[in-house]
C-alpha positions as a printed Julia matrix, in Angstrom:
91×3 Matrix{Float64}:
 67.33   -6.24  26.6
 67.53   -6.67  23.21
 64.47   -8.83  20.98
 65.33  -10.31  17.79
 62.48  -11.44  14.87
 63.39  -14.29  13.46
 60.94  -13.88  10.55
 62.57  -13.66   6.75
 63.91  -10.16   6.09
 62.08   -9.59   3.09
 58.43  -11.24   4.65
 56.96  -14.46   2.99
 55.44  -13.81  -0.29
 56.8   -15.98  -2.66
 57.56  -19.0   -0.44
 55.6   -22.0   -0.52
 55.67  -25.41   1.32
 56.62  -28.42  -1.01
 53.7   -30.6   -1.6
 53.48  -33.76   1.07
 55.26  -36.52  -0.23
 52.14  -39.89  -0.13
 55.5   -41.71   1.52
 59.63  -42.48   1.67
 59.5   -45.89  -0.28
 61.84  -45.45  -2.96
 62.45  -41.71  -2.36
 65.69  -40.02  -2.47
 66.36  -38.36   1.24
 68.83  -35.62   1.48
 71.05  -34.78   4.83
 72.0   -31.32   5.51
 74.48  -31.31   8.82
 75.89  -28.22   9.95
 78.78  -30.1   10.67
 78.89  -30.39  14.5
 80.4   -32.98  16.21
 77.53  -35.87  17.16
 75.77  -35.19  14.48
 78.14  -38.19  12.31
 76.33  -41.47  14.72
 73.13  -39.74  14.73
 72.92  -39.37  10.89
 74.62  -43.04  10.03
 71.45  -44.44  12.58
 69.22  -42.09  10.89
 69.71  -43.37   7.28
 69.52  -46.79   8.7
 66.1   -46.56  10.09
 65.14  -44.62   6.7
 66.42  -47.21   4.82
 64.75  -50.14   6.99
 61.52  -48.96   8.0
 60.49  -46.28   5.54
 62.2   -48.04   2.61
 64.03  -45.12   1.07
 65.86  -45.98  -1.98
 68.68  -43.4   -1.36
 70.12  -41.26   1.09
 72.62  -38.34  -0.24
 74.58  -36.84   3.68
 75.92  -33.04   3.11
 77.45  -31.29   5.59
 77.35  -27.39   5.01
 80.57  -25.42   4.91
 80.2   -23.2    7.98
 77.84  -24.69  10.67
 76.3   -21.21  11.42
 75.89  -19.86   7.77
 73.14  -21.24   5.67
 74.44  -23.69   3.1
 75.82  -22.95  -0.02
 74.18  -22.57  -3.65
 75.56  -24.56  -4.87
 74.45  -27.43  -2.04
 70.63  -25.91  -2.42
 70.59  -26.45  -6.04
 71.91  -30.33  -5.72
 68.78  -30.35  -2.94
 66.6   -30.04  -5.76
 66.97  -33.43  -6.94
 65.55  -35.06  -3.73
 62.43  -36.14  -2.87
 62.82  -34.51   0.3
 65.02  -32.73   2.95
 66.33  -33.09   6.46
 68.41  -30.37   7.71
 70.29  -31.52  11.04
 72.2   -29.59  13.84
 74.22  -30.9   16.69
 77.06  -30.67  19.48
């Protein structure tokens, strides 16, 4: 039997948590999928209820180039500009 860690290779100095946003209203809300089918519903009803009951000005849907790899640079730095992040998964 093999036992993986699924801590951070290189241990978690230097990371922080973002600061709590006070709420959504008016808040840009970014979407990272990995791409997986079911994920495409789950997301448009997501951003609905965002939109409705949390009164989010904006949400910006991404889907990552390879569902298993962590996403791209180039996605991460665009994920800057948001107020905050979901990343999503499905089948």
């Amino acid at each position: 039997m093999q036992i993986l860690d699924p801590s951070h290779e290189e241990g978690a100095e230097g990371f922080a948590p973002a600061a709590r946003l006070t709420g959504l209203e008016g808040a840009t809300v970014g979407v990272i999928s990995n791409g997986k089918e079911g994920t495409r519903g789950f997301f448009a009803a997501f951003e609905k209820e965002l939109r409705q009951r949390y009164g989010v000005a904006q949400v910006v849907l991404r889907t990552k180039s390879n569902y298993s790899a962590p996403a791209d640079a180039a996605l991460m730095d665009e994920a800057k500009r948001w107020h905050a992040l979901v990343a999503g998964v499905g089948d």
